[in-house]
Wavefront OBJ file of the C-alpha trace (Angstrom):
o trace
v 23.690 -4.159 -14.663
v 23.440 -0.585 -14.931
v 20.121 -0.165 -13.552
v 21.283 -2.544 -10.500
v 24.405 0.060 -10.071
v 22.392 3.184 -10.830
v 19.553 2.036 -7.626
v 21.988 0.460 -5.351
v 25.070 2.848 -5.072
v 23.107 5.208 -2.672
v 21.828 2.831 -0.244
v 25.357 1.221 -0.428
v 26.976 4.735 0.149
v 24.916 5.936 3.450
v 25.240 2.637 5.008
v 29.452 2.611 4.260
v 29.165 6.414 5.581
v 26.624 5.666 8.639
v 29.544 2.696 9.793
v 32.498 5.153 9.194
v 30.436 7.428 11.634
v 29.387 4.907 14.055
v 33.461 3.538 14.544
v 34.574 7.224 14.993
v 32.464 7.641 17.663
v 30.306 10.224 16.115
v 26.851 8.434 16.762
v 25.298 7.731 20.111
v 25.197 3.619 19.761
v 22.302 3.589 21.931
v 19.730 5.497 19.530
v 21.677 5.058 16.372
v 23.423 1.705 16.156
v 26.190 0.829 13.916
v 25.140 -0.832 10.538
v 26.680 -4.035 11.531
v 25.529 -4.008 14.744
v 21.960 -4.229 12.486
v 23.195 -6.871 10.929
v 23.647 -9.414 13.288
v 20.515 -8.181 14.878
v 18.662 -8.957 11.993
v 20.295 -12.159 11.677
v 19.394 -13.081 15.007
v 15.500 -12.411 14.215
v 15.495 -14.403 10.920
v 17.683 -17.494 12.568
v 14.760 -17.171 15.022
v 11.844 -17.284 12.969
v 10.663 -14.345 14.622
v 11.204 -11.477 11.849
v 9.653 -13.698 8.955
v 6.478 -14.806 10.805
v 5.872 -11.243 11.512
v 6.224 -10.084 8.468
v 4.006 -13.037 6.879
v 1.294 -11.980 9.273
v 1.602 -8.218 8.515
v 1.575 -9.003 4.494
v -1.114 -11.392 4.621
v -3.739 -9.071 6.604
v -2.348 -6.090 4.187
v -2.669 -7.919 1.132
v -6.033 -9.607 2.223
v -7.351 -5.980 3.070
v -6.570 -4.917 0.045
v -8.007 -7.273 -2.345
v -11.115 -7.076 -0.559
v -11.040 -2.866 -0.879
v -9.685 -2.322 -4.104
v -12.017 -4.633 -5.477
v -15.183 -3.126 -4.013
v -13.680 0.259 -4.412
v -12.755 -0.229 -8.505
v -16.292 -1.738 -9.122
v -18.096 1.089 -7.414
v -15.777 3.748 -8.644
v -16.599 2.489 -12.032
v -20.212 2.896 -11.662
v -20.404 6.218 -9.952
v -18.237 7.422 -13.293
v -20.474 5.733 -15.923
v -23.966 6.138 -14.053
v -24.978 9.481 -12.678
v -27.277 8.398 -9.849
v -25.228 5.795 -8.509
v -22.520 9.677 -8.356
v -25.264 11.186 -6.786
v -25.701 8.787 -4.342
v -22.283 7.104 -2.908
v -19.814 10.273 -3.486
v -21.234 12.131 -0.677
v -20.362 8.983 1.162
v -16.994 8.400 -0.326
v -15.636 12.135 0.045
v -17.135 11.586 3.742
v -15.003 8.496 3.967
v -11.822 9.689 2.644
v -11.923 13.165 4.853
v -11.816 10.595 8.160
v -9.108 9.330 9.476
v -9.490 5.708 8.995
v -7.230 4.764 12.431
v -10.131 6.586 14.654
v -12.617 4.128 13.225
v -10.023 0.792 14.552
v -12.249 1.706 17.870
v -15.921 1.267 16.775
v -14.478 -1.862 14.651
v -13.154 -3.329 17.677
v -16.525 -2.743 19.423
v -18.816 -4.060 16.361
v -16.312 -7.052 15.527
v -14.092 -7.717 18.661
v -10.194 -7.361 18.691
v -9.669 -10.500 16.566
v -8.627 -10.162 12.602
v -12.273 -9.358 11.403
v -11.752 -5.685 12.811
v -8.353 -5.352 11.416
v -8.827 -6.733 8.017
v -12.506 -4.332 7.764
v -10.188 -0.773 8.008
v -7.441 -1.792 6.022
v -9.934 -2.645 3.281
v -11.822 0.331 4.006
v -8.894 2.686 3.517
v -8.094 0.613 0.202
v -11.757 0.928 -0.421
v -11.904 5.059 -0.445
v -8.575 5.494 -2.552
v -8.994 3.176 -5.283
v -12.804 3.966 -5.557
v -11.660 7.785 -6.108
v -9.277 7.075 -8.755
v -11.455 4.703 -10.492
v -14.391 7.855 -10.551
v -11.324 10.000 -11.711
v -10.465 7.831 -14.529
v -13.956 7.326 -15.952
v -14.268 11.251 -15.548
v -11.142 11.608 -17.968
v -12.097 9.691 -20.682
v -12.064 11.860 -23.549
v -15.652 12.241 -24.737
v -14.333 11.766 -28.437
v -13.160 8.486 -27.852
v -16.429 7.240 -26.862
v -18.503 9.349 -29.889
v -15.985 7.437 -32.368
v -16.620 3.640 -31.171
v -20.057 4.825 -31.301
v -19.744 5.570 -34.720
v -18.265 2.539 -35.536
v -21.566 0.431 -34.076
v -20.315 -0.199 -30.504
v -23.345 -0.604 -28.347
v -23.614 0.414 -24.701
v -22.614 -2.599 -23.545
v -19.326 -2.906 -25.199
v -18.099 0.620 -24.870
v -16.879 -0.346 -21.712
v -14.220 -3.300 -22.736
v -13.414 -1.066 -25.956
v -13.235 2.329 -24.446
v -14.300 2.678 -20.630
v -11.870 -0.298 -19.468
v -8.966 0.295 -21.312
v -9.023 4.153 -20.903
v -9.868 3.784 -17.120
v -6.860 1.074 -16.093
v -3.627 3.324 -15.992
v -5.418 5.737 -13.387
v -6.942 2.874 -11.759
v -3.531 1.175 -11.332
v -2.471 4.873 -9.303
v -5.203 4.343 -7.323
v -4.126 0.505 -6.985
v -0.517 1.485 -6.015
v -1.573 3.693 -3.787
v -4.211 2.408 -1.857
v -1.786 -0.732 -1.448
v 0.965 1.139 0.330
v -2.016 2.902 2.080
v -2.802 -0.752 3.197
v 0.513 -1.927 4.643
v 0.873 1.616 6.766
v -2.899 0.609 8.174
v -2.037 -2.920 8.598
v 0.788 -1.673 11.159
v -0.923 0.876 12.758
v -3.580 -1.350 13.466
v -0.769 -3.902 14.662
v 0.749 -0.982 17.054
v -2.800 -0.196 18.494
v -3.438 -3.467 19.237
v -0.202 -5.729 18.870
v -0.448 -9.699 19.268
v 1.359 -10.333 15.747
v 2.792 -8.638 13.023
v 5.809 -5.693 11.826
v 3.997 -3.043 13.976
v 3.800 -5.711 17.356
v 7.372 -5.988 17.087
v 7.875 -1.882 16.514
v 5.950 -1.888 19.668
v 7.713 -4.385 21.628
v 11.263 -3.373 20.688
v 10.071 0.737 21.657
v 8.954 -0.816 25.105
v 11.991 -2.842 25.721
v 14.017 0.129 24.305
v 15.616 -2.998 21.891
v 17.313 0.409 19.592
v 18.844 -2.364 16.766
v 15.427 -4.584 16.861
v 13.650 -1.507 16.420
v 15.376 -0.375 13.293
v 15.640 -3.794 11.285
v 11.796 -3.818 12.111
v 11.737 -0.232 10.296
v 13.836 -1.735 7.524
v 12.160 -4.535 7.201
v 9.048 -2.523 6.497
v 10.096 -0.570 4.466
v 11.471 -3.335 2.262
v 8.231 -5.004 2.278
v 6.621 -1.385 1.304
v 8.953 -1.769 -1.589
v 8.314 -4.987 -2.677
v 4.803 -4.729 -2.912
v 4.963 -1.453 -5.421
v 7.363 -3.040 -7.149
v 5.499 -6.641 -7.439
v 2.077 -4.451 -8.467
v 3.995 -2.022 -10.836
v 5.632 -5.915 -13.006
v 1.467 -6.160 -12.646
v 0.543 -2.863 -14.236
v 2.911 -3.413 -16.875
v 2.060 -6.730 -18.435
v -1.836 -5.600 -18.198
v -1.055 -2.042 -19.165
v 1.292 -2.241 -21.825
v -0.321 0.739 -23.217
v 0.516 3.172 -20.338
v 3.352 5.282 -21.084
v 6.456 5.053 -18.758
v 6.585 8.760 -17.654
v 3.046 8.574 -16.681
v 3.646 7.829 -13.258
l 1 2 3 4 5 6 7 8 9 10 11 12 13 14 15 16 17 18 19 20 21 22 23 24 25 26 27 28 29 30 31 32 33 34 35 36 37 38 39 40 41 42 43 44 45 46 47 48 49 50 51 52 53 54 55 56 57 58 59 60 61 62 63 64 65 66 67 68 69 70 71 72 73 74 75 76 77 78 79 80 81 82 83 84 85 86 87 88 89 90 91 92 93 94 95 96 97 98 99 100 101 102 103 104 105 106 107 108 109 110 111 112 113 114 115 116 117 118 119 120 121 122 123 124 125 126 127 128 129 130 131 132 133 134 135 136 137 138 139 140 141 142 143 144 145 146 147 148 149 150 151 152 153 154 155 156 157 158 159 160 161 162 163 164 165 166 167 168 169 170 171 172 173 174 175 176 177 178 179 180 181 182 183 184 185 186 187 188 189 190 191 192 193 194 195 196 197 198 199 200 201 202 203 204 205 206 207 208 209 210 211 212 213 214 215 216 217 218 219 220 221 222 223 224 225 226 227 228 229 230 231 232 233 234 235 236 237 238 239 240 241 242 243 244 245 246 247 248 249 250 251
């Protein structure tokens, strides 16, 4: 109960302090609307089916982006930290990667795979590709050299030093990378949905901008960012029941 009062009195506070302002007449109504005035908005858009479907579309291309990233980007992270020429040859490519911005390649996609979901779900796993594939390098790089001497010493054999040392060792950095790269996801998910909008969170940003729609436009936000929220804290329950090893001030 604590916890719930400790999280919740701020948001509670701006929004009682944002409607205070809004009544007086402090705030222009037309680019920032009254709290309540949100409200009903928002009701409108989940009555409507409109607000949910949108949101189901954006989370299911960001979350299918995702899984197919991460789990490329973990598996060759991995091996460019345990084997040296797989480092020599894919971090060139990887650094290259990550120094792009992955929005200018939506384009090229478009060209190779049309505008359909094929182009859109390719750079949001890309992006989740290049982040999760750095941290997994990182984490293989930080293994402590002593830990791997010692199970070595104790008769582990190649092949199981990576479920008793590499894996273990690796999974709290990798689960960084796996946080991040999945926010990383959802912001290229919308983007890609503002570039070229037919469904999703950023189609609505879009549409409400265009039809100057000022309360549509900022339950959209909200709604985002809610979703944002969920997501790192559905993957962080995750971390903890796989990771029960990681301590709690390490990130």
């Amino acid at each position: 109960m604590k916890r719930v009062i400790s999280v919740s009195w701020l948001p509670i506070a701006a929004l009682l302090v944002w409607q205070t302002a809004a009544v007086a007449g402090v705030l222009n109504p037309l680019f920032v609307p009254a709290p309540a005035a949100l409200f009903a908005a928002a009701a409108a858009m989940i009555r409507s089916g409109e607000l949910v479907g949108n949101a189901a579309a954006t989370l299911g291309r960001a979350v299918a982006g995702f899984t197919i990233g991460s789990t490329a980007g973990i598996t060759i992270g991995l091996a460019m930290g345990s084997a040296r020429t797989v480092r020599q040859s894919l971090e060139p490519v990887v650094s290259a990667l990550n120094a792009t911005p992955k929005l200018s390649l939506f384009p090229l996609l478009m060209l190779v795979f049309g505008i359909g979901e094929t182009a859109r779900l390719s750079i949001i796993a890309l992006s989740s590709f290049v982040i999760t594939a750095i941290h997994a390098l990182d984490a293989v790089r930080n293994i402590h050299p002593a830990w791997v001497e010692l199970a070595r010493n104790y008769g582990a054999r190649r092949r199981d030093l990576f479920g008793a040392v590499y894996l273990p060792a690796c999974l709290p950095q990798v689960f960084t990378g796996m946080r991040i790269g999945l926010a990383n996801a959802l912001v290229v998910a919308i983007s890609c949905e503002l570039v070229n909008p037919s469904s999703g969170l950023g189609s609505l940003i879009w549409l409400a901008w265009q039809t100057f729609s000022t309360e549509r436009l900022y339950v959209t936000i909200l709604a985002t960012a809610l979703l944002g929220g969920g997501l790192h804290a559905g993957l962080r329950m995750f971390e903890r029941r796989l990771v029960p090893w990681k301590t709690p001030h390490a990130g």
